[in-house]
VOGU-3710 file (C-alpha; in Angstrom, 3 decimals, decimal comma):
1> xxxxxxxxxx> 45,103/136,395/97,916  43,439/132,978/98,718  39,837/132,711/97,222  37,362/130,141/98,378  33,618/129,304/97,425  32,334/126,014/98,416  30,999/123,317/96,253  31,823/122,012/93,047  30,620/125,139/91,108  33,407/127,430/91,930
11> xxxxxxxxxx> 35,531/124,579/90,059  33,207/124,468/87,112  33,457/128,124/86,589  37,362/128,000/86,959  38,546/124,951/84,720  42,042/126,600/83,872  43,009/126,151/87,643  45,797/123,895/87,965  46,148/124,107/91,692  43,575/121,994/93,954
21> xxxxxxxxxx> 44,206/121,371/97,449  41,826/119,113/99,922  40,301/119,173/103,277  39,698/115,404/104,298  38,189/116,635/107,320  34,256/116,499/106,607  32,961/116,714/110,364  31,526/120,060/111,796  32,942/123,043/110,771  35,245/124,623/113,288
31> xxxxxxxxxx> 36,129/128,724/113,435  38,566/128,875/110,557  37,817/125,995/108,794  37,242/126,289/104,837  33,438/126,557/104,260  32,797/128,703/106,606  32,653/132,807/106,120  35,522/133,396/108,455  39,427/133,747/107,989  41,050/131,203/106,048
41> xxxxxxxxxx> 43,630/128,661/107,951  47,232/129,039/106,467  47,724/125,469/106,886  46,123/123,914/103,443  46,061/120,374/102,142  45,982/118,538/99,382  44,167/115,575/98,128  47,267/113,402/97,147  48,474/114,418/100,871  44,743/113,185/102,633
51> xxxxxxxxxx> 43,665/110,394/100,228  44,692/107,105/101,449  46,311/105,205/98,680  47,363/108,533/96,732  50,202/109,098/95,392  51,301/111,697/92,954  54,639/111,784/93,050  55,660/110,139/90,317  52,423/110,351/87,836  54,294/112,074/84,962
61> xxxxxxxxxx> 50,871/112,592/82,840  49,972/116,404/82,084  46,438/115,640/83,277  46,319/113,961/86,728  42,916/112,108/87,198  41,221/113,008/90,836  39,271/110,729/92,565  35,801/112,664/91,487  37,190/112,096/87,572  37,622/115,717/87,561
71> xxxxxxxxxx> 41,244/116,700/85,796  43,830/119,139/86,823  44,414/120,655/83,286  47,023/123,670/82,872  46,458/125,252/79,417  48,902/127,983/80,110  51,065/128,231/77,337  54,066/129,192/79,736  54,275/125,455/80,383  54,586/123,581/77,108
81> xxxxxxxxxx> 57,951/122,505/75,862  59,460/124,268/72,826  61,680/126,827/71,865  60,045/129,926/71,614  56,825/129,885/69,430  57,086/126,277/67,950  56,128/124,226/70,633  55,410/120,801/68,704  52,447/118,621/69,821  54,631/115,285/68,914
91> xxxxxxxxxx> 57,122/116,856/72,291  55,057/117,589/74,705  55,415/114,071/76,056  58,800/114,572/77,032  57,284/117,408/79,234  57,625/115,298/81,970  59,456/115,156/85,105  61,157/111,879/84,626  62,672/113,033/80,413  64,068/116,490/82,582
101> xxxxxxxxxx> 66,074/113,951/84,747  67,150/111,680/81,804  68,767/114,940/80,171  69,626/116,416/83,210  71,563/113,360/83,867  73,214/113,384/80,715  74,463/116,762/81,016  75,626/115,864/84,537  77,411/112,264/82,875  78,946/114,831/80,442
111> xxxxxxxxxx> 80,147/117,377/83,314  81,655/114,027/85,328  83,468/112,656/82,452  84,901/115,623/81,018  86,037/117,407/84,179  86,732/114,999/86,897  87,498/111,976/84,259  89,446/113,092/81,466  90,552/116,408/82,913  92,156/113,699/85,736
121> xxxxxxxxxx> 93,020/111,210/84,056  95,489/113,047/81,559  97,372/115,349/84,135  100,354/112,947/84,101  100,320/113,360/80,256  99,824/117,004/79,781  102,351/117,213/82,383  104,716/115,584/80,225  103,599/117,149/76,966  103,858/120,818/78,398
131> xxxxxxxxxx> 106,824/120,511/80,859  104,266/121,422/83,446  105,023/120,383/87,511  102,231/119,182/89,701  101,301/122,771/91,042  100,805/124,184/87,910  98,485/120,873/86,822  97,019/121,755/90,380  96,331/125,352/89,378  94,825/123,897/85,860
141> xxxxxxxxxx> 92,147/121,748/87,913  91,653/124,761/90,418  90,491/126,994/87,567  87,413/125,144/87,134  86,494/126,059/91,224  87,702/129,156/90,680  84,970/129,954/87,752  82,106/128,435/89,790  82,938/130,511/92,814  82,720/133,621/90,432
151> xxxxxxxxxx> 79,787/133,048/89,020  77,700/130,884/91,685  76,016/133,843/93,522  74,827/135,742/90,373  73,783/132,310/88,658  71,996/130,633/91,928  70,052/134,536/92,508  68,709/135,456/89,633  68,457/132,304/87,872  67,082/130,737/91,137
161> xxxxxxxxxx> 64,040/133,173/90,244  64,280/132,462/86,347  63,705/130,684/83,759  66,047/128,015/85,309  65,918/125,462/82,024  67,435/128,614/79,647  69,979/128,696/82,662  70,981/125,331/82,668  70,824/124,471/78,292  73,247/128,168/77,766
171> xxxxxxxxxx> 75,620/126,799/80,408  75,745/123,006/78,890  76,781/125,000/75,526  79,487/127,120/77,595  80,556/123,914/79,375  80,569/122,060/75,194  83,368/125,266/73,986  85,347/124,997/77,466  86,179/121,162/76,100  86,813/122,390/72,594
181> xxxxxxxxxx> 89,722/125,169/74,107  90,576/122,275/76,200  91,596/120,109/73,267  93,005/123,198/71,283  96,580/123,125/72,278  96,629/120,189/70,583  96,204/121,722/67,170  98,132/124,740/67,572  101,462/122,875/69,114  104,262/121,329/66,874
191> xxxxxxxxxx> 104,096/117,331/66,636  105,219/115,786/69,766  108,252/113,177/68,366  110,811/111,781/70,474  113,577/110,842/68,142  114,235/107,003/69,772  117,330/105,096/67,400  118,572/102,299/68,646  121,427/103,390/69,981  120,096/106,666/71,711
201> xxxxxxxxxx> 120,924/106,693/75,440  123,217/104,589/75,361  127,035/105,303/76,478  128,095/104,131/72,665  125,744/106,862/71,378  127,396/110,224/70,500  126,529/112,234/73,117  124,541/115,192/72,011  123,375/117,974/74,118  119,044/118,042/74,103
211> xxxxxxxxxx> 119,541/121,762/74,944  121,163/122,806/71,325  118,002/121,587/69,479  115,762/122,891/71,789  113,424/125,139/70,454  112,723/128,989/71,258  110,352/129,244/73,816  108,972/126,160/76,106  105,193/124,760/75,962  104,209/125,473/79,550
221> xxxxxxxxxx> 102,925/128,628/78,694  99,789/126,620/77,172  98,843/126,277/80,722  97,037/129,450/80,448  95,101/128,386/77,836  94,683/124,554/79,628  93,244/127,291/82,001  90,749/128,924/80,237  89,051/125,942/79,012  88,538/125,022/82,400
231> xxxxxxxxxx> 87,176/128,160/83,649  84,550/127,818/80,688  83,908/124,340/82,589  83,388/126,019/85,654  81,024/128,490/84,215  78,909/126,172/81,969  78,885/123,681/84,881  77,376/126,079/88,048  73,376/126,232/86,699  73,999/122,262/86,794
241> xxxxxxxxxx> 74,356/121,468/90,185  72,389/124,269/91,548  69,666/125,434/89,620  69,664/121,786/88,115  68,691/120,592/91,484  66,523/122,819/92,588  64,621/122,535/89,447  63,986/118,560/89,643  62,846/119,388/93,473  60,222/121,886/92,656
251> xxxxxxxxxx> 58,825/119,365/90,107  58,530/116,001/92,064  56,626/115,156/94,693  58,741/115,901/98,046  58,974/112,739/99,542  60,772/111,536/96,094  63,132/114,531/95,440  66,067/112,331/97,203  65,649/109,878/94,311  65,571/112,021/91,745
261> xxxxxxxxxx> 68,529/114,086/93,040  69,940/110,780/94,008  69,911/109,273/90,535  70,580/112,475/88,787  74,138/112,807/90,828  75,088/108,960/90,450  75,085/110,484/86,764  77,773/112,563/87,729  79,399/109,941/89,963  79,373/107,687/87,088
271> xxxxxxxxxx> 80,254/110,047/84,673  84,298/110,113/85,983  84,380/106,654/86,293  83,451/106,214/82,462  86,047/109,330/82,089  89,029/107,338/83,586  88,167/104,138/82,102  87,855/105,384/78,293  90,807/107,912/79,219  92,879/105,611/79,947
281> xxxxxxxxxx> 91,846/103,611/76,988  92,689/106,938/74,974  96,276/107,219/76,620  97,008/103,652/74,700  97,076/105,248/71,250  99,863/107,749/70,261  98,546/111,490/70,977  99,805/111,665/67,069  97,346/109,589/65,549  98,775/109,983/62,293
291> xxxxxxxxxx> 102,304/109,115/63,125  104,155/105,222/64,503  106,516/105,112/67,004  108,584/102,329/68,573  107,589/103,535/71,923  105,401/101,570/73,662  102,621/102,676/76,666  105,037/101,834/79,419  108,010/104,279/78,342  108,248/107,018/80,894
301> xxxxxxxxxx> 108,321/109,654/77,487  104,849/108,000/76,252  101,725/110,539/75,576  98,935/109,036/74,804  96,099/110,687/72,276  94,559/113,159/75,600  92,499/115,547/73,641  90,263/112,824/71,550  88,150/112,725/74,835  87,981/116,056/74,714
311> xxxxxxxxxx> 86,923/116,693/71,431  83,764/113,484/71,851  82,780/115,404/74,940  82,427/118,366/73,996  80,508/118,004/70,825  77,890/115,773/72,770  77,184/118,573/75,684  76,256/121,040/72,398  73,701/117,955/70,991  71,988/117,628/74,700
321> xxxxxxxxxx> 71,960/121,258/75,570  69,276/121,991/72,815  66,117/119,862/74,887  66,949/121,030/78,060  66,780/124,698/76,402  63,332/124,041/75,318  62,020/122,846/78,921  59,493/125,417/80,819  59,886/127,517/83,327  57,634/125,059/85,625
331> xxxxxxxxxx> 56,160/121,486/84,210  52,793/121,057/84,542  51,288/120,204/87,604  54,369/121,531/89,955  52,409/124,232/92,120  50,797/120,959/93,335  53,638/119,952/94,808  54,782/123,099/96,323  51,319/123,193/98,348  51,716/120,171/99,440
341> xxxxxxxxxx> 55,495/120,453/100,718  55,991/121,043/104,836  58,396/123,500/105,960  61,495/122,227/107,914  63,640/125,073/107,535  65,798/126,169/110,429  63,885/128,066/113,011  66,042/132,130/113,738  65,377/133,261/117,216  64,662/136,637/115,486
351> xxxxxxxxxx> 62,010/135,408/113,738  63,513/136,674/110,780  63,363/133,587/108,980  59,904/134,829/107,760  61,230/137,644/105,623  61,874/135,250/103,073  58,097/133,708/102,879  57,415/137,005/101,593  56,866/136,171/97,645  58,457/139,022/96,606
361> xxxxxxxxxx> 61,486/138,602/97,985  64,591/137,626/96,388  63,216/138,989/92,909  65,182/142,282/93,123  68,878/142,716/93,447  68,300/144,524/96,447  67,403/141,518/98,480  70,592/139,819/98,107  72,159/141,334/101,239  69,146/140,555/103,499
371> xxxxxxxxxx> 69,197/136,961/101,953  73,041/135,982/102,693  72,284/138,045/105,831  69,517/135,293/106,248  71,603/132,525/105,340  75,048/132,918/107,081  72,488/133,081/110,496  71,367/129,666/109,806  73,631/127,586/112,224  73,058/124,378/110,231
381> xxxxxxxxxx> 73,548/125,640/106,810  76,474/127,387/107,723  78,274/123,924/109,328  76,618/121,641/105,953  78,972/123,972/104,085  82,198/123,851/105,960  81,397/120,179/106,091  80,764/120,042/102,070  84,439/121,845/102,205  86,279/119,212/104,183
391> xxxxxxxxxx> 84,462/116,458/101,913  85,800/118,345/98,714  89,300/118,767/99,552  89,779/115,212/99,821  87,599/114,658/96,776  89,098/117,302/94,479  92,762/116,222/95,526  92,281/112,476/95,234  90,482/112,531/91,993  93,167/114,865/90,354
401> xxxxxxxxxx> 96,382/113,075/91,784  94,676/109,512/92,673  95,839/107,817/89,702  99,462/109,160/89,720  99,270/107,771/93,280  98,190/104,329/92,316  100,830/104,878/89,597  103,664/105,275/91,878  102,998/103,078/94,554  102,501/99,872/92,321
411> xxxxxxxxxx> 104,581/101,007/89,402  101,739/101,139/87,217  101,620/102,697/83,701  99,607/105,983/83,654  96,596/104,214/81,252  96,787/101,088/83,989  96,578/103,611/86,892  93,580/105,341/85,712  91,865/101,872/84,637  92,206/100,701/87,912
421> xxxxxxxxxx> 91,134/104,108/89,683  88,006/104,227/87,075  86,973/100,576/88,991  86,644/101,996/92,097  84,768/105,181/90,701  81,993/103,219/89,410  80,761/101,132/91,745  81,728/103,274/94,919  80,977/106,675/93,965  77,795/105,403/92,118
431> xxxxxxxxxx> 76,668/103,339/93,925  77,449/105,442/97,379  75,310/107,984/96,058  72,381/106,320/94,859  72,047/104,091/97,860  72,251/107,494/100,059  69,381/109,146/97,964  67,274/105,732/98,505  67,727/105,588/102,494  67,072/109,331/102,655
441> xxxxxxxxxx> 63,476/107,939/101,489  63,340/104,597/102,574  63,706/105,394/106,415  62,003/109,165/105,781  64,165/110,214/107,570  63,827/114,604/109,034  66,515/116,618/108,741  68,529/116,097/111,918  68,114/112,194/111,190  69,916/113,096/107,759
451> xxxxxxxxxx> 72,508/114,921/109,872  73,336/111,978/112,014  74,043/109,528/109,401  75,989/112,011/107,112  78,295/112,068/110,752  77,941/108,088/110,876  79,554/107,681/106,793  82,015/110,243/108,233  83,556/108,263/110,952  83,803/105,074/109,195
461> xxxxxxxxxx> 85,241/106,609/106,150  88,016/107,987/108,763  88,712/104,823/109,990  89,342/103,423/106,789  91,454/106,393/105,602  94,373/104,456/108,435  95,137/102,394/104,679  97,735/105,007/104,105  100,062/103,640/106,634  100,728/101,010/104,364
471> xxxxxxxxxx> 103,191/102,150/101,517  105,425/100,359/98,464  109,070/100,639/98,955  110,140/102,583/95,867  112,308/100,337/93,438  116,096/100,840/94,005  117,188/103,293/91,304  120,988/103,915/91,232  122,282/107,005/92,178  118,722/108,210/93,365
481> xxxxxxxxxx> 117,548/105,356/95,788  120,200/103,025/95,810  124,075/103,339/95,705  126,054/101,697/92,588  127,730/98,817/92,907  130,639/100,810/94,424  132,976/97,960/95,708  132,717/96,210/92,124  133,345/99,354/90,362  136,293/101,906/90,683
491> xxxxxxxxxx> 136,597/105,122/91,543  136,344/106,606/88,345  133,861/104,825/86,887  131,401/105,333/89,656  132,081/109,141/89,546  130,935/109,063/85,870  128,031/107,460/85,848  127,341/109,850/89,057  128,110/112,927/87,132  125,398/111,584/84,282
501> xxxxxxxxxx> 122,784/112,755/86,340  123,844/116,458/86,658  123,184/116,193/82,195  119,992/116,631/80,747  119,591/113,271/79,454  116,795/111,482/77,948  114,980/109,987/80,624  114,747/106,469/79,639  114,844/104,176/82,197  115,708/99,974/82,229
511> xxxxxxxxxx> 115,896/97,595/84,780  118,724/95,490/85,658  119,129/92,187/85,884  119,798/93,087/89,453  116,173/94,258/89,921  117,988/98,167/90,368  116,761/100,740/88,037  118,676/103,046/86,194  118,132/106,334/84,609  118,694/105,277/81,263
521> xxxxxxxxxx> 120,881/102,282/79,248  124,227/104,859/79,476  123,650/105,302/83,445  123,535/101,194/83,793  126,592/100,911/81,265  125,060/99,447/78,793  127,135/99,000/75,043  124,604/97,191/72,859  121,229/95,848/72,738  121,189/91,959/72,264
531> xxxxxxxxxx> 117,697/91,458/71,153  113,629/92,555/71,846  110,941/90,381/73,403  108,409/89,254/71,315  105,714/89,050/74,409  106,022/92,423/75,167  108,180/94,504/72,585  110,887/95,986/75,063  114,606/95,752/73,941  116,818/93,817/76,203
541> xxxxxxxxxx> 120,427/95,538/76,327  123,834/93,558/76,945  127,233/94,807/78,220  125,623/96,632/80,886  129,190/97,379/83,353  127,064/98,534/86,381  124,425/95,616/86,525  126,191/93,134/88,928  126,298/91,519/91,725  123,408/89,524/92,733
551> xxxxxxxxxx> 121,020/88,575/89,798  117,306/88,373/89,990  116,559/87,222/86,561  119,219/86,692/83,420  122,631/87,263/83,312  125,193/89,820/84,449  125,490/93,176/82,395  121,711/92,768/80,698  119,268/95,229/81,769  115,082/95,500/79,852
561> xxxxxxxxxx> 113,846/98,467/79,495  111,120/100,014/81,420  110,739/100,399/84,529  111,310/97,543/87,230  108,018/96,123/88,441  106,771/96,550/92,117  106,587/93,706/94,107  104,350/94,947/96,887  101,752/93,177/97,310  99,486/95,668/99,264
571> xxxxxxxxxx> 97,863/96,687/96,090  94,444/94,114/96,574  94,255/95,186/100,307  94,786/99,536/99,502  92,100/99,288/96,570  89,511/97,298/99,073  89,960/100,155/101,916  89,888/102,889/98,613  86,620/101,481/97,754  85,347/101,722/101,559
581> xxxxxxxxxx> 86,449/105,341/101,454  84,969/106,275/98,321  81,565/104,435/99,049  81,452/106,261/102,525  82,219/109,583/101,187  79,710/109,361/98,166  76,883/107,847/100,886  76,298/111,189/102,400  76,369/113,179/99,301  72,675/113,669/98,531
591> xxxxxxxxxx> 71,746/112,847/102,388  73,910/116,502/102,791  72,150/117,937/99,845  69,006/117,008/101,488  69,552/118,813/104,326  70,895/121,615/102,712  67,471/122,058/101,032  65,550/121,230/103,871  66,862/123,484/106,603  66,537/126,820/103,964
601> xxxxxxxxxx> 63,173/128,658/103,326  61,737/127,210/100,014  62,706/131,020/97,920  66,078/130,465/99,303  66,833/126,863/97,797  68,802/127,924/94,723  70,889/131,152/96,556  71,561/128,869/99,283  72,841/126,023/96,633  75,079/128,429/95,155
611> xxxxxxxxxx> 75,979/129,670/98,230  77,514/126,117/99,430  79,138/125,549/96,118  80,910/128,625/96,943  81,935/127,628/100,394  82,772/123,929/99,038  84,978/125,594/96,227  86,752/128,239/98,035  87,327/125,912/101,551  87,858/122,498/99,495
621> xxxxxxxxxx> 87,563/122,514/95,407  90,132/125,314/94,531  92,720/124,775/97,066  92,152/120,602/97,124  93,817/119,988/93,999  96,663/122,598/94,679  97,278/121,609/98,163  97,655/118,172/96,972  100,210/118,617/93,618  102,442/120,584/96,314
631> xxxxxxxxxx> 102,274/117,979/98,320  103,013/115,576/95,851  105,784/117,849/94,324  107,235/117,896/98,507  107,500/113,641/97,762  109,707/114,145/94,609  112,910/112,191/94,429  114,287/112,933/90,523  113,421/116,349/88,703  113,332/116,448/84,980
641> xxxxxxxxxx> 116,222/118,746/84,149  114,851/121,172/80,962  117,866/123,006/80,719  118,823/124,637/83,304  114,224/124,716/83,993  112,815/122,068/86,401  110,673/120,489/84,097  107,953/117,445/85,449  108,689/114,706/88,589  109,832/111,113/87,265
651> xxxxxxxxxx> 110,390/109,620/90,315  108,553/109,950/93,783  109,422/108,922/97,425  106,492/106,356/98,132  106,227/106,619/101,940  106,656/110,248/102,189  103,633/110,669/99,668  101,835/108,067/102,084  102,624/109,846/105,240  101,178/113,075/103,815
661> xxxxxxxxxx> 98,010/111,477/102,380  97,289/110,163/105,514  98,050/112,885/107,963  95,706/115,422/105,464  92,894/112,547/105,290  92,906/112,369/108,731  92,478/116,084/109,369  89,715/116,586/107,168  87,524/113,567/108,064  87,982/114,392/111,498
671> xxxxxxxxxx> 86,528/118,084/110,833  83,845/116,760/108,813  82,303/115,010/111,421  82,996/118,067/113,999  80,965/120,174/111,381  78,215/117,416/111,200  78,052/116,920/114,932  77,397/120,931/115,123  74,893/121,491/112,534  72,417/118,614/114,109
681> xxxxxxxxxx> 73,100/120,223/117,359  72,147/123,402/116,510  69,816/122,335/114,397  65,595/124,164/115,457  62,924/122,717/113,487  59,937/124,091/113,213  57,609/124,310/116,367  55,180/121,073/116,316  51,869/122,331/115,417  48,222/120,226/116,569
691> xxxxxxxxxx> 48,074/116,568/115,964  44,755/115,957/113,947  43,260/113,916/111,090  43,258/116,978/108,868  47,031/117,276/109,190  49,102/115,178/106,779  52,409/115,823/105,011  52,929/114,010/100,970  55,762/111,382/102,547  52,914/109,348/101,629
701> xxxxxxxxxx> 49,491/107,723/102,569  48,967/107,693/105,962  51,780/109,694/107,195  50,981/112,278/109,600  53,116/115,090/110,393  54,121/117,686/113,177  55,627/119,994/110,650  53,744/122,844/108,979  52,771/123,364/105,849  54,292/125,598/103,287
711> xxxxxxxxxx> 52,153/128,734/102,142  50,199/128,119/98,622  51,404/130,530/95,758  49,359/134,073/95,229  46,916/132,347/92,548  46,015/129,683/94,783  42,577/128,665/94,814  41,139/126,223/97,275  38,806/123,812/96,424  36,880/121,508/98,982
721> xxxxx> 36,770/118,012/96,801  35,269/116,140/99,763  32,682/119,133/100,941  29,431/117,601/101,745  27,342/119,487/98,694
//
């Protein structure tokens, strides 16, 4: 379907052609060559590819200039920017590709902060609130993979041949009401109060059973709802990550894809980090906003305001959904980059890699066998998945249950825990993943080279994953970790305050003045409370009969409450090998991505996208966060009691949720880099074609290339620039 007259005339009488390619070669004609009567070469370049000093990838004007001063000028209507018919002059400058990454980015900011900040950040809190364990909060992340996987293949197929922008602005909207449900339970629950007088749990107090106010029915059943807002995540989110990509590639310049993908999933990197640090900024105000309490942040009964995040999130993805909906289906001057983009796709021994240059293919529902057929043959794409999967597990678990780790170990508070987890987000997950878009380019590196150093960020991130041999020594907590004071107390007495942790007390902890904790002021003895800091609010109690022996700080029989503060000092030393491990794991992000892209046919991009998100989600994202909350559920010391109902965790055994970390860290980052070592080795490129001065790829001026070149669409017309007229 490729036409060609020679000259400048053919050009003159087709001025609505937006695609031009070039033949720099103006020496004799050879059989084959354009210009001459016989068949056409498949192999076609373009002037940005052969001009010294040309460079197109990142000229964002609708009408490129060419050296001649003639103009590349699309006047088909297909490619303005609008919704529908009104297509506003005053917009059509943000047709360009660098305004599709700034809302692209947005969206994907939104997406970070809403599912893998907030959604994170509060599990200890909704926990709490609902009575839910750590499986069940597992299960609530889960949903979200569970979605994607659901809807990936249909999404990535038909919208990969689509109009991907409608795709990606109607799943930003479905992404805006999965927040709103998120936040609804909420609304629709009775006022969370926890009645705290000043004598409450305390062994003065009369003793009044929780279970004989308790109300009919418990609040874990909101789970399912907790759920459904998170499979509207999952569904909003899949055009994002697939069709989102896959659209900024097809509109950049090749050679500069890895730094637009690059920068458009730092978005999403930095998204979370912004997610945990205004989340936990959120879990410092009451979750009833209209209400006071004398509870402060650090009581182990504190929820913070978890749904205001929520709420801000959501009603920002429906404001940016509305310009990406009004994007085209291709920006102007694209099918100049597809010309010009070599082919480095994996090389069958069939041959039937070629079924999918066919430009039909793909467009019919019928062609989705042949093209997972085409796909799960691919050595290297098959082993980029499974090592996507490895990656995610790790990811999805640590993000869900990485603050409540931090929050153990160092005896943090829940809004301190996610604080200092959103530090590390920022400038290791961000900064991993720009930094591994920007070597991708800098070094220009092919796809096997992108292999290798994905298995290079594996291995070091493994090594640094040995942190997790280091753990904090829980605090001594009587009864749980530590024995009473048994020789100081009698027989009886030490039976009773034994037998107080068969009741379903209020958990309330303090912390003796012999640096033990107890489960409330009633399980340390304590008779009165003899006054309240000013520096930090907490009540100090007095009379406390099982606080004796030897004295860290005041005087026998006082205890503060709270929780007793961790005096490990491996906290500076855990975060700096976190940070490693993060950075590492984030550095071969878009390098994989790259690959991914690279060793598909071009029609196959967005199936095989969606194809690895499933893969990643079934392998690593779904059963990640579960995998994790049961083990973390394994490491539990003391079970909320909710009468006669285990309710939430309050206290965990530090080195067995080390041990467990470690051993699953070990045995994923260890397959990761199997998986990497086996897709470069299996890896065909293309065969190497002539080396010539007519042969050039668009990695820039200069550059020549062994790799052939894509085939031009159906309408493409070839026009001779540099033909000797």
């Amino acid at each position: 379907n490729i036409q060609h007259k020679p000259g400048i005339d053919h050009f003159r009488d087709n001025p609505n052609r937006a695609l031009t390619t070039v033949n720099s070669c103006s020496g004799p004609r050879s059989p084959g060559s354009p210009g001459t009567d016989g068949p056409i070469r498949p192999h076609i370049f373009t002037g940005a590819s052969s001009l010294p000093g040309q460079l197109y990838g990142l000229d964002t004007r609708p009408h490129a200039e060419t050296p001649m001063g003639l103009k590349l000028i699309s006047t088909d209507s297909d490619q303005l920017c609008g919704w529908g018919a009104l297509t506003p002059k005053a917009i059509q400058v943000f047709n360009t590709p660098r305004w599709v990454l700034f809302f692209l980015c947005v969206a994907s900011f939104l997406q970070g902060m809403i599912i893998n900040g907030f959604i994170n950040t509060v599990v200890t809190s909704i926990e709490r609130r609902f009575d839910l364990r750590s499986y069940q909060a597992g299960l609530i992340a889960s949903s979200y993979d569970i979605a994607a996987c659901v809807c990936l293949a249909f999404v990535s197929y038909f919208g990969g041949t689509g109009h991907k922008p409608r795709w990606l602005g109607w799943g930003v909207l479905i992404m805006a009401l999965g927040s709103l449900v998120f936040a609804l339970p909420h609304f629709t629950t009775p006022s969370y109060q926890v009645t705290m007088p000043e004598q409450t749990g305390m062994c003065s107090a009369n003793r009044t059973s929780p279970c004989q106010d308790k109300e009919g029915g418990g609040l874990s059943s909101y789970r399912f709802v907790f759920m459904l807002g998170q499979f509207l995540h999952g569904v909003g989110a899949t055009p994002l990550y697939t069709l989102g990509v896959t659209y900024l590639d097809e509109n950049v310049k090749s050679n500069y894809a890895p730094v637009y993908i690059g920068i458009f999933y730092t978005a999403a990197i930095v998204g979370p980090a912004a997610g945990y640090l205004l989340g936990g900024y959120f879990l410092n105000i009451y979750t009833e906003i209209h209400l006071t309490t004398e509870m402060t942040p650090e009581n182990p009964l504190w929820v913070g305001a978890w749904w205001i995040g929520f709420l801000a999130g959501g009603a920002a993805a429906l404001l940016i959904a509305f310009p990406i909906l009004g994007y085209p289906r291709q920006l102007p001057g694209s099918q100049e980059y597809v010309a010009m983009r070599v082919s480095e796709a994996h090389q069958l021994k069939d041959g039937s890699h070629t079924t999918a240059s066919d430009p039909q293919f793909g467009k019919s529902v019928k062609d989705m066998p042949r093209s997972v057929l085409l796909l799960l043959k691919n050595p290297t794409f098959l082993f980029l998945c499974l090592a996507g999967a490895t990656e995610a597990t790790l990811i999805a678990g640590m993000s869900t249950f990485g603050p409540k780790f931090l929050e153990s170990q160092f005896s943090l508070s829940a809004s301190e825990a996610a604080t200092w987890f959103g530090y590390m987000v920022v400038p290791a997950g961000g900064g991993g993943t720009f930094l591994g878009g920007y070597i991708v380019k800098r070094l220009n590196l092919r796809c096997r080279g992108i292999i290798r150093f994905c298995m290079m960020c594996a291995m070091v991130s493994l090594l640094a994953i040995f942190i997790f041999l280091i753990d904090c020594p829980n605090m001594p907590m009587a009864g749980v970790t530590a024995p009473y004071q048994s020789g100081l107390m009698d027989k009886h007495q030490l039976d009773q305050y034994k037998h107080l942790y068969d009741l379903p007390k209020l958990y309330n902890p303090v912390c003796g003045a012999d640096s033990v904790m107890y489960y409330s002021p009633c399980h340390a003895g304590c008779s009165s409370i003899n006054h309240t800091e000013h520096s930090t609010g907490k009540q100090v109690y007095s009379g406390c009969s099982c606080v004796v022996g030897n004295l860290s700080w005041g005087e026998e029989g006082f205890a503060l409450a709270g929780k007793c503060g961790s005096s490990c000092h491996h906290m500076p030393a855990f975060l700096s090998f976190l940070f490693i491990i993060i950075s590492f794991t984030f550095l071969c992000s878009i390098p994989a991505l790259t690959a991914t892209l690279r060793c598909v046919p071009d029609s196959q991009r967005s199936f095989g996208l969606g194809i690895q998100w499933i893969v990643v989600r079934t392998f690593g994202g779904i059963p990640g966060p579960i995998a994790f909350g049961s083990v973390i559920d394994i490491s539990c010391l003391l079970w909320q009691d909710q009468c006669g109902e285990q309710g939430s965790c309050y206290l965990y055994q530090n080195s067995a949720m080390s041990r467990y970390t470690l051993v699953a860290g070990i045995i994923y980052k260890l397959l990761g880099t199997i998986f990497f070592l086996l897709a470069s080795v299996l890896y065909q490129p293309p065969p190497e074609s002539p080396q010539s001065s007519c042969e050039s790829t668009d990695h820039g001026a200069g550059d020549t290339s062994d790799l052939p070149v894509k085939d031009l669409p159906e309408d493409g017309v070839i026009v001779n620039l540099h033909a000797r007229l």
